[in-house]
C-alpha positions as CSV (number, residue, x, y, z in Angstrom):
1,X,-68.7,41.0,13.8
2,X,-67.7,38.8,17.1
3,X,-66.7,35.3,16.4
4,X,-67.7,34.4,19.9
5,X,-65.8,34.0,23.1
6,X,-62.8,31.7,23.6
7,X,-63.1,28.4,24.4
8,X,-61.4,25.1,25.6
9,X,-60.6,24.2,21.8
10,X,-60.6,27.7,20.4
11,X,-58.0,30.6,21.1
12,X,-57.7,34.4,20.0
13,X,-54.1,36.4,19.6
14,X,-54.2,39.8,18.4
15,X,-51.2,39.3,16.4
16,X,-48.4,37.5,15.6
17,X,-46.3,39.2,18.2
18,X,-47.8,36.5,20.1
19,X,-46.3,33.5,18.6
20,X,-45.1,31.9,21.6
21,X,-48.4,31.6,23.8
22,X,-49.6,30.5,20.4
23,X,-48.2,27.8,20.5
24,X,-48.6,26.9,23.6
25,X,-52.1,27.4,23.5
26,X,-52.1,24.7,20.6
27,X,-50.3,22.5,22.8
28,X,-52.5,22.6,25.8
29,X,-55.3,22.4,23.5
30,X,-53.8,19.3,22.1
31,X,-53.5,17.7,25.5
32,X,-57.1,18.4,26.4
33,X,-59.0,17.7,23.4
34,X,-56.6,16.6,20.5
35,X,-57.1,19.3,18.4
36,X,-58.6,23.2,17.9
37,X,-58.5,26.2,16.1
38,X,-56.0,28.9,16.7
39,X,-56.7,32.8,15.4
40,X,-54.3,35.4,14.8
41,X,-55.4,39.1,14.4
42,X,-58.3,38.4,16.8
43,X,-58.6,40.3,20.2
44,X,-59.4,37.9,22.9
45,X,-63.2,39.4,23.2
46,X,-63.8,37.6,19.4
47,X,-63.1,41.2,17.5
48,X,-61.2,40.8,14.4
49,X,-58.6,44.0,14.3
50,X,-56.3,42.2,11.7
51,X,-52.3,42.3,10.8
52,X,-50.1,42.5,7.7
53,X,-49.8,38.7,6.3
54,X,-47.6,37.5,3.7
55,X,-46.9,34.4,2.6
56,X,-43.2,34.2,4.4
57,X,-45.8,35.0,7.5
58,X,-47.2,31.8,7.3
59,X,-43.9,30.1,6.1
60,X,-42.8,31.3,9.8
61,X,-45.6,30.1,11.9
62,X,-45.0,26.5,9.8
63,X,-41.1,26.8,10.5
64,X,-41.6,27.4,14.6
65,X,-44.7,24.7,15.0
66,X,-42.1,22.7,13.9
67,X,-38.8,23.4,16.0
68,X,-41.5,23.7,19.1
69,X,-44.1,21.4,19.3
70,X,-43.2,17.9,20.0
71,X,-44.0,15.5,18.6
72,X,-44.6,16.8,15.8
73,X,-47.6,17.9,14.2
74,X,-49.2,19.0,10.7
75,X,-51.7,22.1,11.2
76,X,-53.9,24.0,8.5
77,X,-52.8,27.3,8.1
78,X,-54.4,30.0,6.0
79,X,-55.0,33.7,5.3
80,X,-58.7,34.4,5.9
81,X,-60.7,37.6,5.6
82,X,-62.9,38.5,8.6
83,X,-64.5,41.9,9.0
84,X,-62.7,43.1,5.5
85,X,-59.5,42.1,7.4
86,X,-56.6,40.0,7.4
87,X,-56.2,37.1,9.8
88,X,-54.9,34.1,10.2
89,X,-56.6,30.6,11.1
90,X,-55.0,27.4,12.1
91,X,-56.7,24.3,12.7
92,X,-54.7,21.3,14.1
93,X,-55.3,18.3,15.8
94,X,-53.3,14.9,17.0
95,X,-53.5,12.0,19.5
96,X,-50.2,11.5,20.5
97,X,-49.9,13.0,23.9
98,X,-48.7,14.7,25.5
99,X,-47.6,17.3,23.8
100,X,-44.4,19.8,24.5
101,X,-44.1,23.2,23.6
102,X,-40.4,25.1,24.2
103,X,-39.8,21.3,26.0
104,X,-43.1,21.8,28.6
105,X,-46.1,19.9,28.7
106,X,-49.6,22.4,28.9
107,X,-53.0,21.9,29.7
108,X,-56.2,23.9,28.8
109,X,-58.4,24.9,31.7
110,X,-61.4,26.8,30.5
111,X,-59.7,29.5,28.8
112,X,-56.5,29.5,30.2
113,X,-53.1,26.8,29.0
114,X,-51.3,25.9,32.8
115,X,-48.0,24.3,33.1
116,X,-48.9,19.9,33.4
117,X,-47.9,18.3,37.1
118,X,-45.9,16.0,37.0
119,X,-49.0,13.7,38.5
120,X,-51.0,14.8,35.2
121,X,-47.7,14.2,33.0
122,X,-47.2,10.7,34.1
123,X,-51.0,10.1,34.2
124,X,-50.7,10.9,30.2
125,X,-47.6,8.8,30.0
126,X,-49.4,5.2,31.6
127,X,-52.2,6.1,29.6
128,X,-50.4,6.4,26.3
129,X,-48.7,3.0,26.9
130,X,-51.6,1.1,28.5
131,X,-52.4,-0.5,25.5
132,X,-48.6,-0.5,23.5
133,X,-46.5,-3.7,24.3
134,X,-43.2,-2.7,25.4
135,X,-40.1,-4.5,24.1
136,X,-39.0,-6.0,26.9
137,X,-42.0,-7.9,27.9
138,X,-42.6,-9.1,24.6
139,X,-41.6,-12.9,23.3
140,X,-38.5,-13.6,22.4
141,X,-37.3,-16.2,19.8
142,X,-35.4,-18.3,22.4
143,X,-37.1,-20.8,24.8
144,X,-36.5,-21.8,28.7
145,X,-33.7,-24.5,27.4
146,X,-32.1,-22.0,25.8
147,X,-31.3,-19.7,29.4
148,X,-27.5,-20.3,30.5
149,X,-28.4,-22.0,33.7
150,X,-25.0,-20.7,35.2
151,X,-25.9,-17.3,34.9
152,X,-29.6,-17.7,36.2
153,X,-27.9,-19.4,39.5
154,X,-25.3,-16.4,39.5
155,X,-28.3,-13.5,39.3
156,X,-30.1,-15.2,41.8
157,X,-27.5,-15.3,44.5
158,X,-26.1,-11.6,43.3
159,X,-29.9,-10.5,44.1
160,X,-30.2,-12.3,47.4
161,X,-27.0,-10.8,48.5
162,X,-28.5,-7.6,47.9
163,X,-32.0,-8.5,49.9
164,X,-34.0,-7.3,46.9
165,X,-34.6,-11.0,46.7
166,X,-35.4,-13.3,49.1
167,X,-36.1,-17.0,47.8
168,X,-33.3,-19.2,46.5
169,X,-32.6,-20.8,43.4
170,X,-34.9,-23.8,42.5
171,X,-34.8,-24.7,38.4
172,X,-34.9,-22.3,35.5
173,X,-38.7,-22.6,34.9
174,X,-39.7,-21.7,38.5
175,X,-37.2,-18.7,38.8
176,X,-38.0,-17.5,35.1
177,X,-41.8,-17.4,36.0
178,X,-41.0,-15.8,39.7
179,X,-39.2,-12.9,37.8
180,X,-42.0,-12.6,35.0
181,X,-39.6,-13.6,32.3
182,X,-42.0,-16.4,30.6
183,X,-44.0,-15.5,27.5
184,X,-46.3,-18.9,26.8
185,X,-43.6,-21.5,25.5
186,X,-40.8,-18.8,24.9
187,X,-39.4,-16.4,27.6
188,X,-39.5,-12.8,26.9
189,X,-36.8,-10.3,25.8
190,X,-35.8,-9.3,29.2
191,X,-34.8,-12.9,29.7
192,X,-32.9,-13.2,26.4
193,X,-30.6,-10.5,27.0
194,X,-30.2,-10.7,30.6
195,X,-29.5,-15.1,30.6
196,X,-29.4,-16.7,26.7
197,X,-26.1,-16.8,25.0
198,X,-26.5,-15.6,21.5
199,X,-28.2,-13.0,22.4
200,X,-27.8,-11.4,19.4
201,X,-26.6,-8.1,21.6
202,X,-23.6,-6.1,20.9
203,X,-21.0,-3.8,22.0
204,X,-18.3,-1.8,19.8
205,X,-15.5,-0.2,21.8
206,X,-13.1,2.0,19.9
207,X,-9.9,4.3,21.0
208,X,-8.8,7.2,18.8
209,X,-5.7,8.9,19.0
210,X,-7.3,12.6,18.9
211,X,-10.8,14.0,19.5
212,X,-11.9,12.8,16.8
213,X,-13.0,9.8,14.3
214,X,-10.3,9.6,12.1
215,X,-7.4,7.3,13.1
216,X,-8.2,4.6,15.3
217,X,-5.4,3.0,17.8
218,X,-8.0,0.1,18.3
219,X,-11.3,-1.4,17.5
220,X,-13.5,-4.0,18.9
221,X,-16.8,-5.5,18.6
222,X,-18.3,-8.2,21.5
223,X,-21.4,-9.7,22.1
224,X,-23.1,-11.3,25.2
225,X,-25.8,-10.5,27.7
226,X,-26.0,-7.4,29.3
227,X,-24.0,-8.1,32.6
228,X,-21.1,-9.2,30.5
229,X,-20.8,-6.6,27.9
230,X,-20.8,-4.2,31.1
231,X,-18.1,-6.1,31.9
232,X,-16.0,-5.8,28.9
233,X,-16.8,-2.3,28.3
234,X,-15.2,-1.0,31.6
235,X,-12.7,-3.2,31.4
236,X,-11.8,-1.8,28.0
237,X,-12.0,2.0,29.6
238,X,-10.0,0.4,32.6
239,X,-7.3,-0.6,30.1
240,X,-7.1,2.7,28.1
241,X,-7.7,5.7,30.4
242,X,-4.6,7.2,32.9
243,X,-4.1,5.6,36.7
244,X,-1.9,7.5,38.9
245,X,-0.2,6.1,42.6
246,X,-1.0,7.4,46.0
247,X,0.4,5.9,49.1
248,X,-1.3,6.2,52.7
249,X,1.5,6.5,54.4
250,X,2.8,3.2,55.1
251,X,3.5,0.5,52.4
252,X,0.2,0.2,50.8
253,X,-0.6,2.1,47.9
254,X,-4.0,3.2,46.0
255,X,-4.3,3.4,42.8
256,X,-6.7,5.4,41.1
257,X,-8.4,5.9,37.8
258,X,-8.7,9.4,36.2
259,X,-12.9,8.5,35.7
260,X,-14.2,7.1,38.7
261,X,-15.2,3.6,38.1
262,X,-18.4,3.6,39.8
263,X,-19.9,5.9,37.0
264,X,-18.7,4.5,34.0
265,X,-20.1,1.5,35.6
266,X,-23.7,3.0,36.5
267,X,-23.2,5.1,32.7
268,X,-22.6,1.5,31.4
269,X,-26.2,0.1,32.9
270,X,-27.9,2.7,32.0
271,X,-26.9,2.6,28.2
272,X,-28.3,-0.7,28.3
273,X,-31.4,-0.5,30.3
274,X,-32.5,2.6,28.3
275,X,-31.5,1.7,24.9
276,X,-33.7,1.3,22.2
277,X,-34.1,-2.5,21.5
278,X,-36.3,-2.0,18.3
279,X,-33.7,-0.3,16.3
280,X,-30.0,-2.5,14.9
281,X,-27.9,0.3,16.2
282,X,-25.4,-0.8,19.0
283,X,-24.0,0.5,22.3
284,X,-20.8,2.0,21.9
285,X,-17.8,2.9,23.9
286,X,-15.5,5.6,22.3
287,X,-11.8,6.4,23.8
288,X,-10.6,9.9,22.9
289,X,-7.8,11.8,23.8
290,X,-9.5,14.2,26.2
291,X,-12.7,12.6,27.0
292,X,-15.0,9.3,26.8
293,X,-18.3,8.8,25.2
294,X,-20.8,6.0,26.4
295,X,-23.1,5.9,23.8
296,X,-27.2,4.4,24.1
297,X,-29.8,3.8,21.3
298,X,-32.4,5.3,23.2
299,X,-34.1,8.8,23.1
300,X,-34.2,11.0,26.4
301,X,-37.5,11.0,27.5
302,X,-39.6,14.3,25.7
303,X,-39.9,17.3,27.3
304,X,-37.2,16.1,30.1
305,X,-33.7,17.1,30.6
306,X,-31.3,15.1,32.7
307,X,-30.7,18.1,34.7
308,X,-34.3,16.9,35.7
309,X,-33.4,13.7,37.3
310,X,-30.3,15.4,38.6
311,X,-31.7,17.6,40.8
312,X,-34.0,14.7,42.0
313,X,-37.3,17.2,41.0
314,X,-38.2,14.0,38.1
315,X,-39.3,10.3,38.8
316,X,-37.6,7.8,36.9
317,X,-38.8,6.8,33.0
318,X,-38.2,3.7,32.1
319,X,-38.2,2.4,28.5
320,X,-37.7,-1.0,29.3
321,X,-39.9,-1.1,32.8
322,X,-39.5,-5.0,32.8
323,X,-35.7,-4.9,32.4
324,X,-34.9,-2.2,34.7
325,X,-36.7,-4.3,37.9
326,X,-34.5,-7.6,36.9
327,X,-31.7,-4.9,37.5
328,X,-32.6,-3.5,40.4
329,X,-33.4,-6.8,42.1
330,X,-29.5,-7.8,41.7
331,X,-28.5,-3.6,42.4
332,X,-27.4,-3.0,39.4
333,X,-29.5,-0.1,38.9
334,X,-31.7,1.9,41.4
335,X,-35.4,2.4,40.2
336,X,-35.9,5.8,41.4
337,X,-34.3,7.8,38.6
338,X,-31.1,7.8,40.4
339,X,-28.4,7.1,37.8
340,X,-27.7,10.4,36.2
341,X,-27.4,11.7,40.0
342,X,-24.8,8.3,40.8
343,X,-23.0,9.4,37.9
344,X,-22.8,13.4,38.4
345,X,-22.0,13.0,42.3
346,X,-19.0,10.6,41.9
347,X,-17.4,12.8,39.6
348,X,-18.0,15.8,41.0
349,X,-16.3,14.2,44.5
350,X,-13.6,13.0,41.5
351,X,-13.5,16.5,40.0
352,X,-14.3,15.2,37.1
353,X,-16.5,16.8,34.4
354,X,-19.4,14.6,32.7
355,X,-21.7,15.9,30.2
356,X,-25.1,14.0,29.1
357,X,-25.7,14.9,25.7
358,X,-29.6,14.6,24.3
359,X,-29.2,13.8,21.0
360,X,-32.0,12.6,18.4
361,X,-31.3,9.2,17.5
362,X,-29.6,8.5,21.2
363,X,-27.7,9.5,24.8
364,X,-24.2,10.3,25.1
365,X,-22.8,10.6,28.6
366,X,-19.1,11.8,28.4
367,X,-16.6,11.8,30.7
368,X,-14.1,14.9,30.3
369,X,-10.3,12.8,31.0
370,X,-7.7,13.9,33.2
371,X,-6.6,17.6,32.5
372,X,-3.4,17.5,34.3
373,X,-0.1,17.1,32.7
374,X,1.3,12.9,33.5
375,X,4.4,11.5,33.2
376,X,4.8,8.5,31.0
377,X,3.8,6.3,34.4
378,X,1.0,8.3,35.0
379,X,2.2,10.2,37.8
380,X,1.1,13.5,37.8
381,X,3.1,15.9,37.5
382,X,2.7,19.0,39.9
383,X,4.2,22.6,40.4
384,X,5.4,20.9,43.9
385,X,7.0,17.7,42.9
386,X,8.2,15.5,46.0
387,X,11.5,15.1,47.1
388,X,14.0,13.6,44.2
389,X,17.4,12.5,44.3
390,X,20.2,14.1,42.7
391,X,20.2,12.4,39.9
392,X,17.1,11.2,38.0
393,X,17.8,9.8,34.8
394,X,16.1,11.7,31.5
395,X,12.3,10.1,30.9
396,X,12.9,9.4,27.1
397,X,9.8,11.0,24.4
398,X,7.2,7.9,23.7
399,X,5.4,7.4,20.5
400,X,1.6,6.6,20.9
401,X,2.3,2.7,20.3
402,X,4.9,2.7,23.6
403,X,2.1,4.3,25.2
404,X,-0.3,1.5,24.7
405,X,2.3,-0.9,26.1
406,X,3.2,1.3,28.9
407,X,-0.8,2.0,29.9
408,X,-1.2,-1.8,29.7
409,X,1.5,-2.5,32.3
410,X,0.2,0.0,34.3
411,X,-2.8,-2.1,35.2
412,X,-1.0,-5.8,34.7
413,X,2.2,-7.0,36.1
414,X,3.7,-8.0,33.0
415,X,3.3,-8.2,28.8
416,X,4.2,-10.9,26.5
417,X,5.3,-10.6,22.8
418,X,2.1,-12.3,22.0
419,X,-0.5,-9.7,23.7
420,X,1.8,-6.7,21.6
421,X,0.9,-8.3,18.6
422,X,-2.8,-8.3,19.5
423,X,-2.6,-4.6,21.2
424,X,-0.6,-3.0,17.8
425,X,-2.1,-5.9,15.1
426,X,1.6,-6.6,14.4
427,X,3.5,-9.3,13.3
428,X,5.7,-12.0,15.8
429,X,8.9,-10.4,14.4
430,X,8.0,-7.1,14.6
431,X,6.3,-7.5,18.3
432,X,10.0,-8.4,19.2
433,X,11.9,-5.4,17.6
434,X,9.8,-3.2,19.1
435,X,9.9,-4.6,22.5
436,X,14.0,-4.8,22.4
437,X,14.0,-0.9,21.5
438,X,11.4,-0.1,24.3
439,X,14.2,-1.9,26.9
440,X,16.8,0.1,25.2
441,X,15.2,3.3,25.8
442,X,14.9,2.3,29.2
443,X,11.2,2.2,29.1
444,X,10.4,-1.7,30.0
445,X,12.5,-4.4,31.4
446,X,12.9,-7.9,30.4
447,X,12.9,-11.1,32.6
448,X,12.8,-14.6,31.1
449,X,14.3,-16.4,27.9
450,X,12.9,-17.1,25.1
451,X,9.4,-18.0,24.6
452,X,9.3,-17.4,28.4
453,X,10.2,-13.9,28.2
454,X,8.3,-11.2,29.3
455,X,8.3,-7.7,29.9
456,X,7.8,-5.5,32.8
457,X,7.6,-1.3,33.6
């Protein structure tokens, strides 16, 4: 008995040995037609030659449609007798595509599953969406008199300076309607985070003193719109990552981070414009010893990898389309699917290694920290030191507290008794102890008297 050729919803595998393109085939058949039949113990010509089936068998084919396909799907799969032999029949069927199998989207051409273009993958994408509302274009719960005028005036000139822009700031309603930011009598997401304090948008910044999430030296939560929680986050790394001096030669000196700036800045963006609005998780900044984490809400696309967008071979995915042009227009992103590449090309020039973790609730991009051995002044200390005098007096052992202090004045000119009790969460009294023993070991100086004293590397 033949059960027929194969087909563009039907596919024959002589055995099991051919799991893989299996699954594919489901995949592509998927894509195509949203569902099919799939036979094992078949030869491709419709002639049933059978295999050895047990019911671990089937637990197997179950177990890898699951770690495979994306997203998932729940096919029928049974023993049935054809011929007086054993074979295996799945039926399946879904209508969320595309579909990915082994992280590739397929496509059934008569008989035959090819590897999707990426013409024919976006084509799937727009027409998956064309009929979901996306986040950021939906109505918000605040209203035009509720925009921070201030900050609408600041974008606008922040966008003509870039020429992405090229009319001038009138009144909130005309600009908010110029950009699309108006939703009937409310303005839309994108507005609320981006211009409306009370956003209801947060992010938590923490710094541990090993790699990992047991004792924290601090912890923070802030919330604003977008452009100023960017802000605060890389001022927070600024604050707790290593600087070290180099002069050019003459009296001017340069003093550079251990991360280059410009990507935690463009890693910062990104978390934003790509995270996942719908869900109460927040953004989060995490300080380890040896590396940084810049954490986003917000799947990687499926079937992508950033390598993808790294190499340039991927156009850009947006989540939050709406949200990325307002950034673009003021060049705080690019819209080409540039921002992994931004961020891997500045620290490779840095020689610094970044990561960009897929992870399934969210996107981690993490910044290895500076593997070189620093003095307590950041300096870096080299097989080749420069020229010393005779005597150099003995750098005294500090304690991970005196380190705060000391990586604060590395970036400010001086510290108060106040800002130690906020850095350490100590007590007035205490705040001064500590700062007289850190002058007696030589670490800090003090100028001033009183309430007018202050402290200084």
């Amino acid at each position: 008995m033949k059960l027929g050729s194969e087909t563009e919803t039907i596919e024959y595998k002589k055995s099991t040995s051919e799991l893989r393109e299996g699954i594919i085939s489901v995949v592509a058949i998927l894509n195509k037609h949203n569902g099919g039949e799939l036979y094992f113990g078949i030869r491709n010509d419709g002639v049933a030659v059978g295999q050895d089936i047990s019911d671990k068998t089937l637990r197997d084919i179950s177990q890898v449609v699951a770690n495979h396909i994306e997203p998932q799907i729940y096919p029928d799969i049974r023993n049935v007798v054809i011929d007086n032999k054993n074979c295996i029949h799945i039926t399946f069927e879904g209508d969320n595509v595309p579909y990915y199998a082994y992280g590739r989207a397929y496509l059934r051409v008569a008989d035959e599953d090819r590897v999707m273009s990426p013409q024919e993958l976006e084509s799937y994408i727009l027409k998956k969406n064309a009929n979901t509302t996306v986040w950021d274009s939906e109505a918000s719960n605040k209203t035009v008199d509720d925009v921070n005028e201030r900050i609408l005036m600041d974008y606008i000139a922040k966008a003509n300076a870039a020429g992405r822009i090229d009319y001038g700031y009138t009144n909130k309603y005309d600009i908010l309607k110029r950009l699309k930011l108006l939703s009937g009598d409310s303005v839309n997401n994108t507005a609320k985070v981006m211009f409306c304090d009370n956003a209801n948008l947060e992010v938590q910044m923490a710094t541990f003193a090993t790699n990992e999430r047991l004792t924290f030296l601090d912890i923070d939560r802030k919330s604003g719109t977008i452009n100023e929680l960017v802000d605060i986050a890389e001022n927070y790394i600024k604050k707790n990552i290593r600087w070290r001096v180099e002069f050019d030669g003459g009296l001017q000196r340069k003093e550079i981070p251990e991360i280059p700036i410009e990507a935690i800045r463009e890693a910062l963006f990104n978390s934003f414009c790509h995270k996942n609005y719908r869900v109460s998780q927040n953004n989060y900044v995490c300080v380890f010893k040896d590396f940084i984490e810049i954490y986003n809400p917000g799947t990687f696309p499926e079937g992508l990898n950033p390598q993808d967008f790294i190499n340039g071979s991927e156009q850009s995915v947006h989540r939050n389309p709406l949200l990325a042009q307002i950034l673009y227009y003021s060049k705080d992103i690019e819209s080409f699917g540039t921002g992994l590449r931004r961020i891997s090309k500045a620290c490779q020039e840095a020689d610094v290694k970044v990561e960009f973790q897929k992870l399934k609730l969210g996107f981690n991009v993490v910044f290895h920290r500076f593997d070189k051995e620093v003095d307590f002044l950041g300096r870096v200390v080299t097989d080749n030191p420069p020229d010393i005098p005779d005597k150099v007096p003995d750098i005294p052992d500090i304690n991970s507290r005196e380190a705060i202090v000391i990586d604060y004045l590395k970036i400010n000119a001086f510290i108060t008794n106040k800002k130690v009790c906020e850095l350490l969460s100590i007590s007035t009294e205490a705040a001064k102890k500590f700062l007289q023993l850190m002058v007696k070991k030589g670490l800090i100086i003090a100028e001033g008297e009183n309430r007018g004293r202050r402290y200084k590397l």
